[in-house]
N, C-alpha and C positions, 0 to 999 in steps of 0.2 A: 819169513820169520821176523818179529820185531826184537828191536835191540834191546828191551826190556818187557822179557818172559812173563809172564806171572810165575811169583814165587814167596815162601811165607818167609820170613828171615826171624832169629829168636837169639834173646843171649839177657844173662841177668834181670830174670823175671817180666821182659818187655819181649811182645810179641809184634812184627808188622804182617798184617795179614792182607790180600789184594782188598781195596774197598770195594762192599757189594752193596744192595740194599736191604739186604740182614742187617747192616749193621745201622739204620736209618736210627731208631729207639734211642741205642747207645751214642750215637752221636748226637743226638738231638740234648740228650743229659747230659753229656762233657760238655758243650756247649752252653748248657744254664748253668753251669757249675761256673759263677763269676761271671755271667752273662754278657760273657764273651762278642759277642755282637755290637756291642755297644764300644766297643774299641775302634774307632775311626781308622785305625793304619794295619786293621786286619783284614782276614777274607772269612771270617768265623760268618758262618750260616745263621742264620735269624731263623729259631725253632720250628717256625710255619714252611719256611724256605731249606729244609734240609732233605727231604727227599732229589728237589732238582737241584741242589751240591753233589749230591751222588750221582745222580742224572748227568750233569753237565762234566765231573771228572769221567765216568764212563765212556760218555763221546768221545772225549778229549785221549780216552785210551786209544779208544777205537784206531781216532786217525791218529797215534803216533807221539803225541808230542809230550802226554802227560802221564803216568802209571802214581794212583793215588793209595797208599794204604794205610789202613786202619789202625791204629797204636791201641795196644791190648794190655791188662795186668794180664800177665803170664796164668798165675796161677787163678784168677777168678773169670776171666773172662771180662770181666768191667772194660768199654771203651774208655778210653785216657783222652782221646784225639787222633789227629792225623798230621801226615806229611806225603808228600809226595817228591819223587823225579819229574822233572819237566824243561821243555824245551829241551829237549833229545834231540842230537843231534849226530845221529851214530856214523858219518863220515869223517866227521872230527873225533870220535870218542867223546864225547862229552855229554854229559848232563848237568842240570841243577837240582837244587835240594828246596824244595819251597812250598806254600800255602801251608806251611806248619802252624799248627797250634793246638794248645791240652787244657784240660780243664784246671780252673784254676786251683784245685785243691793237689795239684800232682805237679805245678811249676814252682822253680828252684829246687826239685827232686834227682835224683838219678835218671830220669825219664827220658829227658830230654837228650844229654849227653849219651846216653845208651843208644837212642833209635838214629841218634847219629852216625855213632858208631859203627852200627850197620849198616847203615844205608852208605856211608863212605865207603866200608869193608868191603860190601858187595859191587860197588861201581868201581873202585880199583884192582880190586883182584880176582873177581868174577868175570864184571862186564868187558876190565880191562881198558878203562875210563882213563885219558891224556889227562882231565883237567873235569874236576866238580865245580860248577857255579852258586852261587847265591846271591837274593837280590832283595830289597826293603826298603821299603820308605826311607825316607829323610830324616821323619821324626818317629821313628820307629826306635827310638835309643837301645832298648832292652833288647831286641834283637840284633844290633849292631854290635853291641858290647855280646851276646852269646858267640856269634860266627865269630867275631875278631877272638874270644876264648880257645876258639879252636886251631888254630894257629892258620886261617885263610887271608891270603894278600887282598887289602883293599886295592881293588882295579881302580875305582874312580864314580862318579855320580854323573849318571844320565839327567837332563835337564828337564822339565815340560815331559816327562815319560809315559804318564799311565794317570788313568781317572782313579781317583778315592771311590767308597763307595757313598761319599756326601757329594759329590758331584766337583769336587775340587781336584785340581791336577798337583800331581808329588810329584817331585825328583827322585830319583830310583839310586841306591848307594849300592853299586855292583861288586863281587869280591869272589875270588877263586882260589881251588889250590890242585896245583899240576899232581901228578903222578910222582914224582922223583921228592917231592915234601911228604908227600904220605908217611912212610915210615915212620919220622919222628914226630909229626902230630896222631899218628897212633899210639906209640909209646907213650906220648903226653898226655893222650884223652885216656887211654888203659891206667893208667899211676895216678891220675885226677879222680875218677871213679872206684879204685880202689883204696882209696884214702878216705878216713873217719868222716861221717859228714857233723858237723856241730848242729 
C-alpha cells in the first residue's frame, strides 16, 4: 500500500483532484493564463509539453515519490493549477509540498492558501506526517515570502542543488514544519482566510 492513497480532498470552493490526463485541456489553459512557462524559477509546462507533465508525474506516482493533483474551482470545474506531495518518505513520515503553481488570474486569491490548507490538513492528521517539507529556488522571492506566510521554519539553502529549466544551476531555500507547529499555523491560516480580502 503507498503512503499516499489516491484521494480528492475539497474545502472552500477549491477542489484537489488526483492528476489524470483528463485534465491535459485544463491545464494546458491555467498555464497560458499568464504564460506561465516563461517564468525561469518555475516547473509550469510549455502548452506543447503538458501532456508529458502528466505523463512524467504519473510515473513519478507510480514509483512512490510524487502524488500530483489537480486544483479545481469547486463549483465550475475550471483547472486553477496544481500541487503536489513529493519526496515521500513514509519511514520518516514525511512529505513535501511542491511543483505548485495556478493561473495567473486566480494568484493572490484564496487559492492558494486553501489547497494548502489541505494538503497540510491531510499529511498531518490523516497521513500522520512528523514534518511537511518545502523547497524553491533562490530567486523564487514570491514563493519564499508565500511558505515563510505560512508559518514554515526556514531550514537553510542547498548550494549547486538542481538545473533551471534554462540550463542554469540554483540554490534550493529548504524549509519545514513538524507535526507539534501544526495547530497554530492552522489556526493562523484558518483566521488569514477567513478574513475580508481587500
Amino acid at each position: 500500500m503507498a503512503f499516499v492513497e489516491p484521494i480528492t480532498l475539497s474545502g472552500r470552493g477549491v477542489t484537489l483532484a488526483p492528476l489524470a490526463l483528463e485534465h491535459e485541456a485544463g491545464l494546458r489553459a491555467a498555464a497560458t493564463d499568464g504564460a506561465l512557462w516563461n517564468i525561469r524559477v518555475t516547473s509550469v509546462p510549455e502548452p506543447q509539453d503538458t501532456r508529458k507533465y502528466i505523463e512524467d508525474a504519473l510515473a513519478m506516482r507510480e514509483a512512490g515519490n510524487r502524488f500530483a493533483f489537480c486544483v479545481l474551482d469547486e463549483a465550475s470545474g475550471r483547472v486553477l493549477g496544481s500541487s503536489s506531495y513529493h519526496d515521500i518518505l513514509p519511514a520518516v513520515k514525511r512529505v513535501e509540498i511542491g511543483y505548485t503553481w495556478y493561473a495567473k488570474s486566480v494568484q493572490r486569491s484564496h487559492v492558494n492558501s486553501t489547497a494548502k490548507l489541505l494538503l497540510m490538513t491531510h499529511a498531518f492528521e490523516t497521513l500522520g506526517c512528523n514534518v511537511v517539507g518545502w523547497r524553491t529556488d533562490n530567486f523564487n522571492f514570491a514563493s519564499q515570502a508565500a511558505i515563510e506566510r505560512l508559518g514554515a521554519h526556514k531550514d537553510g539553502v542547498l548550494r549547486g542543488h538542481a538545473l533551471r529549466r534554462d540550463g542554469t544551476i540554483r540554490d534550493t531555500v529548504m524549509y519545514s514544519l513538524r507535526a507539534g507547529e501544526w495547530p497554530e499555523v492552522k489556526a493562523q491560516l484558518l483566521h488569514s482566510l477567513d478574513k475580508p480580502r481587500a
